[in-house]
N, C-alpha and C positions, 0 to 999 in steps of 0.2 A: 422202786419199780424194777422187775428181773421181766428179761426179754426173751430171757425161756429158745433161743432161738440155738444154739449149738446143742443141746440138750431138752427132754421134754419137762423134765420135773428134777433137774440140775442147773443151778444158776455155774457158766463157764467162768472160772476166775484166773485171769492174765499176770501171774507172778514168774517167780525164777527159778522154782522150784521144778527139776526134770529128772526125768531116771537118771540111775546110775548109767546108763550107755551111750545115754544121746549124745554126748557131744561126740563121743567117739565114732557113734552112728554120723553123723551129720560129716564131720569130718573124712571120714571114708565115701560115703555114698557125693560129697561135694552139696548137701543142699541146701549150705547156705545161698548158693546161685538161686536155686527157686525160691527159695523165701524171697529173695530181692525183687525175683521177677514178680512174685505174687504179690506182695508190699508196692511196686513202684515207686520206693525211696520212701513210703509214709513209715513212721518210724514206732506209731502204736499200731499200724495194720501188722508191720513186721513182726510185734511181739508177740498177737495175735496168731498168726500163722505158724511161727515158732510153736508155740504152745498146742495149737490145734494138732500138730504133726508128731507133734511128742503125746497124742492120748489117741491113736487110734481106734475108731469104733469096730466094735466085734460083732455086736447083736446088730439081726437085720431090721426090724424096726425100729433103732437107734438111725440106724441108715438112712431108713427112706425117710424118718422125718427128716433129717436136714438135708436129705436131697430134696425135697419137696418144696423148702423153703429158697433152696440155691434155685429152684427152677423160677419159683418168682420171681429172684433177683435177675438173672438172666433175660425174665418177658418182660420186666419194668423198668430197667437200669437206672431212666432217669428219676425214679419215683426213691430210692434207695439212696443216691446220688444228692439228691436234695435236703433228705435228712441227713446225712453222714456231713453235709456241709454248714447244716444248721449247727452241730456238735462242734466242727473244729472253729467256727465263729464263735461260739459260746466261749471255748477254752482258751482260743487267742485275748479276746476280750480279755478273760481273766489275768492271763499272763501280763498284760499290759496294765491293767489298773492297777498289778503290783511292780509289776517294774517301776514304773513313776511314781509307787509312792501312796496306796488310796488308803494305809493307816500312816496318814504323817502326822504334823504334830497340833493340826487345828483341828480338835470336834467337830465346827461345822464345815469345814472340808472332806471328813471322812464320811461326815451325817449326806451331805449331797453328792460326793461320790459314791457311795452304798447304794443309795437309792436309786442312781442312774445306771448303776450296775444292775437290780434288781430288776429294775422298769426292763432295760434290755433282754437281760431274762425270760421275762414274763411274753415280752413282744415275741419271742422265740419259741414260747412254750407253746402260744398261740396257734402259730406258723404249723408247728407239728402239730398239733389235731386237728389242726383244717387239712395237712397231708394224707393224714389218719380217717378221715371223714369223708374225700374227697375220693381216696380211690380204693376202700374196703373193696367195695365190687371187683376190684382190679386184679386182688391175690386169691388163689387159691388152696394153699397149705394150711392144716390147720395150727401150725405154730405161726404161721405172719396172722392168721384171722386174729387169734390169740392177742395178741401183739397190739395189732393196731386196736382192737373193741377194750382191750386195757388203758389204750393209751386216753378213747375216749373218754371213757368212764372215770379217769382219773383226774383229767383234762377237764374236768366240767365246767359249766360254769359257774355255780359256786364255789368252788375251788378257787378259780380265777379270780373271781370277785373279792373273796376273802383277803388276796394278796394285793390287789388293785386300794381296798379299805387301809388295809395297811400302810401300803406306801402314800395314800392319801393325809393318813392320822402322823403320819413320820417328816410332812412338812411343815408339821407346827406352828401352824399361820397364827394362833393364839396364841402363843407361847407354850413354853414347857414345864408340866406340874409333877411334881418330885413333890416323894415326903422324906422326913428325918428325924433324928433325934439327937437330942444335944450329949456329949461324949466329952471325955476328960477336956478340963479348960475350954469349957463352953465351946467344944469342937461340934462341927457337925458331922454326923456320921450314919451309917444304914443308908444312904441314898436313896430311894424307889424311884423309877420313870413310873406314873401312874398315868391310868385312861383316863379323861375328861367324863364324866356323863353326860349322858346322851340329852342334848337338848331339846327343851317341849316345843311340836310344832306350835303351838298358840302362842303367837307373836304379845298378845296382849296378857295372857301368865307369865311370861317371858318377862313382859315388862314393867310388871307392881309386883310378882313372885319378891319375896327376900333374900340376898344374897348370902351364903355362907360367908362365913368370915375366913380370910384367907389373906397373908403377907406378900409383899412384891418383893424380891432380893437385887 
């Protein structure tokens, strides 16, 4: 998903890559000071603004879209503020499941921290389309409309659901069905994590149906 929001039909991308004169530029005019001031110590806002500063816009409707969309940020701040803090919760999240460790050396330590990373996720993803949903009315530029009726529609709830199934089928309260095949010296080899099929509601074909044949390890 591109948030389309520095640009109308340019996804903005945040690398190191700057003319040949910026730095000279920035060094002469001092503005690393305002990047500081405009960043307030956040350290991808700063990247941001570095970058932003090194690609002036020329064309006037280049312009007024992103001022249109700074004027929402402006009338909403806290609405802006809440997303922007869903994100660095996500990210801290992640830094920390790897700082301690969430590929160590137990499968099913990594299998239920994965998914408790996901779950969180997902609780998150949530949060923003209900943002998305709650104050549409609220903006008025057609890059934040943009914005937020994407996030809906992506956001749906099938979407949701699909990743909800998932982390459901990923606590393999029945266990876990792999296939294989046998490989030099009766090795087992090819692994597959496979789906279960889908089981029949009729509790009574359930329960005289014939069971495929199938080995416990």
């Amino acid at each position: 998903m591109k948030a389309y929001l520095m640009y109308k039909h340019d996804d903005f991308i945040v690398d190191e890559s700057f003319p040949a004169h910026f730095t000279l530029l920035t060094k002469d005019l001092e503005l690393d000071v305002l990047f500081q001031a405009l960043s307030g110590g956040d350290d991808f806002l700063y990247s941001v603004v570095r970058k932003a500063c090194s690609q002036p816009l020329t064309e006037v409707q280049d312009i007024e879209y992103r001022q249109a969309i700074l004027r929402d940020c402006l009338y909403n701040p806290e609405i802006f503020r809440e997303f922007y803090k869903i994100v660095v919760d996500c990210l801290l999240m992640e830094k920390e499941k790897l700082h301690y460790g969430i590929f160590g050396r137990y499968p099913s330590a990594i299998l239920h921290q994965s998914i408790s990373f996901t779950r969180f996720l997902l609780d998150n993803l949530r949060k923003v389309r209900g943002i998305a949903e709650k104050n549409l009315l609220h903006v008025a530029s057609p890059g934040m409309e943009r914005l937020f009726v994407m996030i809906m529609q992506e956001l749906n709830d099938e979407y949701l659901e699909v990743i909800e199934e998932h982390l459901r089928q990923m606590t393999f309260k029945k266990g876990v069905l792999l296939s294989a095949r046998l490989g030099a010296g009766n090795r087992g080899e090819a692994y597959v994590l496979r789906q279960p099929a889908a089981e029949s509601r009729n509790w009574f074909r359930r329960l005289f149906s014939r069971k495929p044949e199938h080995y416990t390890v």
